[in-house]
N, C-alpha and C positions, 0 to 999 in steps of 0.2 A: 263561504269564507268563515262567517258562523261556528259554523258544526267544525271546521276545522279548528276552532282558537279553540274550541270547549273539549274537542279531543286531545290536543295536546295539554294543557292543563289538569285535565282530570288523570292523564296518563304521567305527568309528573306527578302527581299526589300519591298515585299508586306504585310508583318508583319509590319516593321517598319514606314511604312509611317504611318499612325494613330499617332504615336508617335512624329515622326519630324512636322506633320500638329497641334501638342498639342502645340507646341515651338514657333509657329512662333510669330513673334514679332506683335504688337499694332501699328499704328499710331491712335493717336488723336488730335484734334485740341485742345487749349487752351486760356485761358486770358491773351493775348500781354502786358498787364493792371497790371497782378497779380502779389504781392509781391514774389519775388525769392528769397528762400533762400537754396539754395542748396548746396554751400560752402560760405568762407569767399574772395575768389576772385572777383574780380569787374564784377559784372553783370548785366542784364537789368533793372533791378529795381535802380540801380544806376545812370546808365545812364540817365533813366527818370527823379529822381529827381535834377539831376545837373544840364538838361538843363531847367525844369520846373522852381527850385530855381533862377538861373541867370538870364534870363530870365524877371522873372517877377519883380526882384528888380531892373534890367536896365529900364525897360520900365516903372517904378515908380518913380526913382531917379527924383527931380524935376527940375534939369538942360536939360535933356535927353528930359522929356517930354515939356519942352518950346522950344527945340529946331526941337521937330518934329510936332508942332503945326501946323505951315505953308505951311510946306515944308517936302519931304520926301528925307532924306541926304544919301548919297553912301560910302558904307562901304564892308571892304571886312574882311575875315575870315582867319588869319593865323593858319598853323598847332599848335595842340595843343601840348607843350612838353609833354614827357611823363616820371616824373624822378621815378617812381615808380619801385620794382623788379618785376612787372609782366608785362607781354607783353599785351597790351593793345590797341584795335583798337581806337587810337584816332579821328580819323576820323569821328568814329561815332556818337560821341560826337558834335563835330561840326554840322556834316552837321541836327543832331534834333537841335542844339540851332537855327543855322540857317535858317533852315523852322518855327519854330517858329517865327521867328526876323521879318521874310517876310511877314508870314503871319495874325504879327501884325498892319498892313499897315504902319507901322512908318520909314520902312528905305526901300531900295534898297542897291541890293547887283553886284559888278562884283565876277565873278568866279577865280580868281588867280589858280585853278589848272586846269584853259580849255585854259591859255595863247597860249600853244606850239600849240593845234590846232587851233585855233583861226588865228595864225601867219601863218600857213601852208594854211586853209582857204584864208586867205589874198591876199597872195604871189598868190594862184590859181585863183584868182580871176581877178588878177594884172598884173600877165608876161605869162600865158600859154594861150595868145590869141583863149580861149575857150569861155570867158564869155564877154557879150554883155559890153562894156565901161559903157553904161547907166544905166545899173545894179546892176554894181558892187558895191560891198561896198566900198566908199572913207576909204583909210589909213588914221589915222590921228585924226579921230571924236569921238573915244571913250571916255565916260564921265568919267575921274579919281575919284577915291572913295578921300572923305573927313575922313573918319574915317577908324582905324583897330581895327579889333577886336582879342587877341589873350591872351593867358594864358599858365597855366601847371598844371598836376597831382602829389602829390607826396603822400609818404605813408608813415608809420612806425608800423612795425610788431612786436610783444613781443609774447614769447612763455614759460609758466611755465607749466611745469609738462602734464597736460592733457587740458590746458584751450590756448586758441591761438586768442590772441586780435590782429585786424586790423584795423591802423584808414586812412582813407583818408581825402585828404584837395585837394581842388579844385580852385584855382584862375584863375578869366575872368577878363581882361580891357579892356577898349575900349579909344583909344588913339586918336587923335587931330593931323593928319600927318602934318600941315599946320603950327602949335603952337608946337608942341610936348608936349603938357599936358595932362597927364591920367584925362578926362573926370569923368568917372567912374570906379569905382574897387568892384570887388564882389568874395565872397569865400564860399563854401559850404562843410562843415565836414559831413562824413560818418563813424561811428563804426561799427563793427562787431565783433561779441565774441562767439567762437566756444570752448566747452566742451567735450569733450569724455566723455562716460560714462563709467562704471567701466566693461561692455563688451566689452568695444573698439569700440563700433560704433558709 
């Protein structure tokens, strides 16, 4: 009776697989590039165009560009608020305006969120008579940024019947630590407008 229950079970397994091997899931690669619209939540395609947008109106403002004609001035990138109701990597945000910023030869940037190790660095370099005096990095030398760069997200959702409009607003400045004058200011709006159909999909 045995050998019979473990035949049929093992002969269902071998029936079934064809069928689980039908299921198995897809990976494919895509366009990093292409517009997403998959919901009304903040997504890549967002992201691109808000740092492409700031971005390119800082680097045109015509104070900005006399100011990095000669010289390439040090600025650094504070966290971006986030007042919006959806949880949002802002970070992400930053760090594309960011490599843009740099990689428009027009500024240099310190890292404000590599301070803690940077200090730990330091300190190792300094007291735990490992590293050669001559070496070492002098405490003391690092170039202060002239400029910040920081902003917020915010949004506002409305919802009638089957139709669910999203708008975001996005403000960047870039501030003058030295003067405390907002240099530049820049704000890029996003709509989105999601319909249900009368299947509900």
């Amino acid at each position: 009776m045995k050998r019979i229950v473990v035949a049929t079970l093992v002969g269902a397994a071998i029936a079934s697989t064809p069928f689980l091997s039908g299921c198995a899931n897809k990976v494919a690669y895509g366009d990093a590039q292409a517009v997403e619209t998959v919901n009304t939540d903040f997504g890549s395609t967002d992201l691109q165009q808000i740092a492409a947008k700031m971005t390119d109106d800082m680097l045109a403002f015509p104070p900005v560009v006399q100011v990095t004609q000669q010289r390439r001035p040090v600025i650094f990138v504070d966290k971006i608020k986030n007042k919006t109701t959806e949880h949002i990597d802002t970070e992400s945000i930053t760090d594309t305006i960011q490599t843009k910023v740099i990689n428009s030869g027009k500024f240099r940037f310190v890292d404000m969120t590599a301070v803690k190790q940077v200090q730990e660095q330091l300190d190792f370099q300094t007291d735990s008579g490992m590293v050669n005096p001559q070496t070492a990095v002098k405490i003391g030398q690092q170039i202060g940024a002239e400029y910040m760069l920081y902003g917020n997200m915010s949004s506002i959702v409305k919802q009638s019947g089957s139709t669910k409009d999203v708008y975001y607003k996005f403000t960047l400045k870039l501030l003058h630590l030295q003067s405390g004058i907002v240099e530049w200011q820049g704000e890029k709006e996003i709509r989105k407008t999601k319909t249900k159909s009368l299947l509900g999909m």
